[in-house]
N, C-alpha and C positions, 0 to 999 in steps of 0.2 A: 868888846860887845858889838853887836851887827843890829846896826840900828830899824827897826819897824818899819820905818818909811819906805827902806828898800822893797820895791819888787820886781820880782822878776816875769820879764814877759813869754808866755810859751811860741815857740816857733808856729806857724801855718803850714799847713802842708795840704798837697794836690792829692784829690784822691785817685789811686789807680784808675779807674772810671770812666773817669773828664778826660782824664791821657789819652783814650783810647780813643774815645769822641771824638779830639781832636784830632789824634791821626787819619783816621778815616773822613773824615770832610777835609782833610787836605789831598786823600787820595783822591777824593770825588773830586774836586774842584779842578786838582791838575790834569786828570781824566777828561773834563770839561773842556778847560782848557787847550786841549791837546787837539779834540774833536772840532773849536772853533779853528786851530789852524788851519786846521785838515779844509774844513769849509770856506777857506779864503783864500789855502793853494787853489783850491777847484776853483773857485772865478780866477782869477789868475793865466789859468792855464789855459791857450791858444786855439780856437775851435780847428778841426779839422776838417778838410773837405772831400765831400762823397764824388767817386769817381765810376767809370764802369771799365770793367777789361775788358782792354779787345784781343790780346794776343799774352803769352807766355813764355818764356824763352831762359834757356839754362843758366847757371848762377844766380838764381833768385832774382833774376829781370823780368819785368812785365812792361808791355805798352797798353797806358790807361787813356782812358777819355775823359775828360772833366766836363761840366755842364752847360760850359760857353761852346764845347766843341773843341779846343786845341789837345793834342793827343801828345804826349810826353813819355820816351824811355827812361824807365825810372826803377829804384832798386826794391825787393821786398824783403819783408822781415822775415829772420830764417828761420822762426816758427809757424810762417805760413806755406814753407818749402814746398809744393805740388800738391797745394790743397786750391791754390784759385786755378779757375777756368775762364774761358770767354765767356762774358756777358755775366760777370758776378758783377754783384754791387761791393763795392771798399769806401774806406778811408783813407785818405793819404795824409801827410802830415801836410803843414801848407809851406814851409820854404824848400824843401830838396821834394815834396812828393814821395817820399817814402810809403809805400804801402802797408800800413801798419795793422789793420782790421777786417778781415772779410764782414758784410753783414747779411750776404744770400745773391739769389738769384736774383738779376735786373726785371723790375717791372716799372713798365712805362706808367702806368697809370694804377690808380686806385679804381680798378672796374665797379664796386660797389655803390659809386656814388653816380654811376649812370644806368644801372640795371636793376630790375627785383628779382632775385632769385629765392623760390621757395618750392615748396609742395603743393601743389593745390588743392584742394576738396572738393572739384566739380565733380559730378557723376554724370554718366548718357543722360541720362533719366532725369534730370534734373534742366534738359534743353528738349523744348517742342518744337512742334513745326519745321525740322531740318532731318528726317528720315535718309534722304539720299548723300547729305552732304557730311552726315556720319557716317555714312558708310565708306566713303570714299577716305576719312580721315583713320578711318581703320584699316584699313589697306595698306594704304602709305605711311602714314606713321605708327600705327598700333603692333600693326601685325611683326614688322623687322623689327621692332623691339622686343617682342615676346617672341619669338618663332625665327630669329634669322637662320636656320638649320633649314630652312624649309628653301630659302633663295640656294642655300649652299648647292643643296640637290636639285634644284632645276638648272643652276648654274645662270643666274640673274642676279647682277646687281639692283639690291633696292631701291626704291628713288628716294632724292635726298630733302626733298622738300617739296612744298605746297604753296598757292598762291592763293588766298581768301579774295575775294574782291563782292561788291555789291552795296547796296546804299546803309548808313550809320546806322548802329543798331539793332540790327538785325543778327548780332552773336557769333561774329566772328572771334574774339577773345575767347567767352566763354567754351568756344568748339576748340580753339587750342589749348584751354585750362583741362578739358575734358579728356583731351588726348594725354596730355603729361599725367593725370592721377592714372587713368585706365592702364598706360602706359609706365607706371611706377617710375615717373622720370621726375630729375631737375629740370623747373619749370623758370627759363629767365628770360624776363619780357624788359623790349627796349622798344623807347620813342625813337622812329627814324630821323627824327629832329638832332636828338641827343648826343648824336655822332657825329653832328657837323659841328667841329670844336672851332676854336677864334682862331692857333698858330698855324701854320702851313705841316704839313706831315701828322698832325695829333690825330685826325679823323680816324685814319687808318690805322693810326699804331692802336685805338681805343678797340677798332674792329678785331686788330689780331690779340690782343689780352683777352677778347670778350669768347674767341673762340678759343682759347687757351683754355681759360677759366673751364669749359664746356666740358672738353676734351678730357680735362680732372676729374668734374663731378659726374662724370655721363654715367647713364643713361642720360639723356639733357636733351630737351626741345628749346630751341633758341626762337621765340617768336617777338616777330620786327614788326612792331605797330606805324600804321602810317609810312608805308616804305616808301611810296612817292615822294617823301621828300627828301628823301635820298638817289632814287633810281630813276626820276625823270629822262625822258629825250635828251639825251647829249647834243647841246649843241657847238659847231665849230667857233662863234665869236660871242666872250662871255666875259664877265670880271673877272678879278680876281679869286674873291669866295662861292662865282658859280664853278671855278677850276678846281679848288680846294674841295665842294660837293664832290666832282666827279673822282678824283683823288680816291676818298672815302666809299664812293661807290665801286670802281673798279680793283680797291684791296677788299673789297665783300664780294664781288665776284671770283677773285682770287684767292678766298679762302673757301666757295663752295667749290670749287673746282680743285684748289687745293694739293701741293705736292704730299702734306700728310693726310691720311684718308679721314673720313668724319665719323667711320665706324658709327658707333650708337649716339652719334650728335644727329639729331634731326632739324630741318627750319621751317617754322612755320611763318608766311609774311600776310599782312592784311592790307588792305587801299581800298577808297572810297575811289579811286580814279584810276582805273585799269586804261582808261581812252590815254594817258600820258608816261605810262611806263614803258620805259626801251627795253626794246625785244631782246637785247643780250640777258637779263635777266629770266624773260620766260620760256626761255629754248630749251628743251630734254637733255638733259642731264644736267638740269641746274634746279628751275620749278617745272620740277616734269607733269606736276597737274594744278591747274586753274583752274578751280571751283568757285561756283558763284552761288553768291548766297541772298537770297530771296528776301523779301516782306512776305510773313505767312500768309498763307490761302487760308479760306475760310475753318480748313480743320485743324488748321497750324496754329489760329488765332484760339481755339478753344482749348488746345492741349495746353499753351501755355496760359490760359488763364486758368487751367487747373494746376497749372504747377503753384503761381503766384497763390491763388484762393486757399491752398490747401490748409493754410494754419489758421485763415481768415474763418470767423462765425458770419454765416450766410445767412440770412434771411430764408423763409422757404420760399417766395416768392423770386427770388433771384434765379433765372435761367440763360446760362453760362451761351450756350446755343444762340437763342435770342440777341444776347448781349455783341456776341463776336459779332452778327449781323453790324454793329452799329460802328463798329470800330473796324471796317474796310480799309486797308493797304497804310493800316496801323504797323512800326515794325515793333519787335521784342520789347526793346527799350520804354518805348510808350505806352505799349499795352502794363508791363509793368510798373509806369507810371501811374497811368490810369490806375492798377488798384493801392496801390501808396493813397494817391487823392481821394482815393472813395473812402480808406479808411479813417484819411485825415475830418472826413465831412460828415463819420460816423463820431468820433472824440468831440468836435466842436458840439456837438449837441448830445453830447454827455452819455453816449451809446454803447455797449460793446457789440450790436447785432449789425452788419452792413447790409444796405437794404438796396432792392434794385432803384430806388431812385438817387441813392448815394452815387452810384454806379454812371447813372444817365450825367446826372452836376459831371461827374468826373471826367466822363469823356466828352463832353462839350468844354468842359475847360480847357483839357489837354490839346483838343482839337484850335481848339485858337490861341493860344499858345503858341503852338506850329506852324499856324499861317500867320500871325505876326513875324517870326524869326523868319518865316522864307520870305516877306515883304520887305524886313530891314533887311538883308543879305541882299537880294536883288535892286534897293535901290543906293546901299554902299557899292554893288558891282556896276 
């Protein structure tokens, strides 16, 4: 007899399901796994360092230059077999130098971080008071950009650039922004300051990228603000970084003059001090015209208070004519100061109409303003 008490216990079993689950989170995990190695060779592994070619030479030899300057014969990888040239940028590996990577063409500098280059949006139209000194800007730079067919058959070379000079404000910028729209060009404007770097030889490498750059995007007016502090009076006994200006200055002469030609690069420069710029810069064939650029006359002062006024709500009593009377050997800058303040003096008293005595407050402020700042300047000199 098989006693009662006996029982028997049924087996447990895995359901096909769970099996699967688990395999696949072991896929996933060694997958994981695999990819943290991956990211731990890569720290691991030894930076390389950026060289530049200077020379080429058969069996996959190249002579490179590293960045302290010593220059090494050394072997390349022979998937790079007749693809570097002089002046590529590489990597080499760091114990033998092997050349293992091209990564382009050598550029000394990141030009962007010294220059604006854009499009501009000025219009003729949109500058008064300088009738004659547009016309000259079209001449010389307008016209060889749209029409150089026209030199071909006279058989004259174009001239290659312009010299702004005249006291602040008076729209020298805006006359070279005008010329690049009119002139459907790349407009890229540099502080003549900007170019005097800290190392010995950087100034000039910065000028020849800047006209590189030019050279790419041209059509291209390159205009140099403040050139005087670049192009001053050479003189014979000087420091060190008056040596390093002149450096920078005589590799911007030697790129307007230039063994590659500047074609559709044009230069436009500006100075408030024509009295200290050395003459090797304004000789013909370099700034072959020196235009000066005025404080408007009395009719120059009204066209551009019509330019400024024109979105401005006028009082009827406001007469622009009148007004210019009051603001004599005002330049551009101030006059459009002036209506800035007039408009500011219409909002403080909760206005949208500017009225001619907004106008009067405006330009007696603006006006002493200006002789404060020429009092402090003259008794810091």
């Amino acid at each position: 007899m098989v006693s009662d008490d006996i029982t028997v216990e049924s087996p447990t079993y895995i359901h096909e399901e769970e099996e699967i689950d688990y395999r696949e989170e072991n896929i996933l995990l060694k997958v994981k796994m695999a990819e943290m190695k991956n990211e731990l060779m890569r720290y691991k592994i030894p930076p390389l360092l950026v060289a530049e070619v200077i020379d080429t030479y058969p069996e996959n030899k190249a002579l490179v230059r590293l960045k302290n300057g010593n220059e090494f014969y050394v072997n390349v990888d022979a998937y790079l077999d007749g693809k570097l040239k002089a002046s590529d940028e590489i990597l080499v590996e760091q114990k033998s130098l092997t050349v293992i990577q091209k990564l382009g063409k050598k550029k000394h500098f990141d030009v962007s971080k010294y220059v604006i280059v854009e499009r501009p949006n000025i219009r003729w139209n949109q500058i008064g008071g300088l009738k004659d000194e547009i016309e000259e800007l079209k001449e010389v730079i307008e016209l060889p950009l749209k029409k150089p067919e026209l030199f071909k058959k006279i058989g004259i070379e174009p001239p290659k650039g312009i010299l702004l000079y005249g006291p602040p404000g008076t729209g020298k910028t805006l006359l070279a922004k005008a010329a690049a729209t009119s002139g459907n060009a790349t407009f890229i404007e540099i502080v003549g300051s900007e170019l005097v770097q800290k190392f010995i030889g950087q100034g000039a490498k910065l000028v020849k990228s800047i006209f590189e750059m030019a050279r790419e995007k041209s059509p291209t007016i390159i205009f140099i603000d403040e050139i005087d502090s670049i192009a001053a009076t050479r003189m014979d006994v000087g420091t060190s970084g008056e040596r390093e200006v002149q450096r920078t200055f005589m590799q911007l002469l030697a790129e307007i003059d230039g063994f590659e030609p500047l074609g559709n690069v044009k230069i436009i420069a500006a100075t408030n001090r024509i009295d200290i710029i050395d003459t090797a810069i304004t000789r013909p064939g370099r700034f072959d015209r020196l235009v000066y650029v005025p404080t408007p006359d009395h009719a120059g002062i009204v066209e551009i208070l019509k330019i400024h006024t024109k979105k401005m709500k006028l009082s009827a009593e406001v007469n622009l004519d009148k007004l210019a009377k009051k603001m004599k050997d005002m330049s551009g800058a101030e006059i459009r100061a002036v209506c800035v303040e007039a408009g500011y003096f219409a909002i403080r008293d909760d206005r949208f109409i500017v009225t001619a005595k907004d106008f009067s407050k405006a330009v007696a402020k603006i006006a002493v303003e200006e002789t404060e700042k020429k009092k402090d300047l003259t008794y810091m000199g």
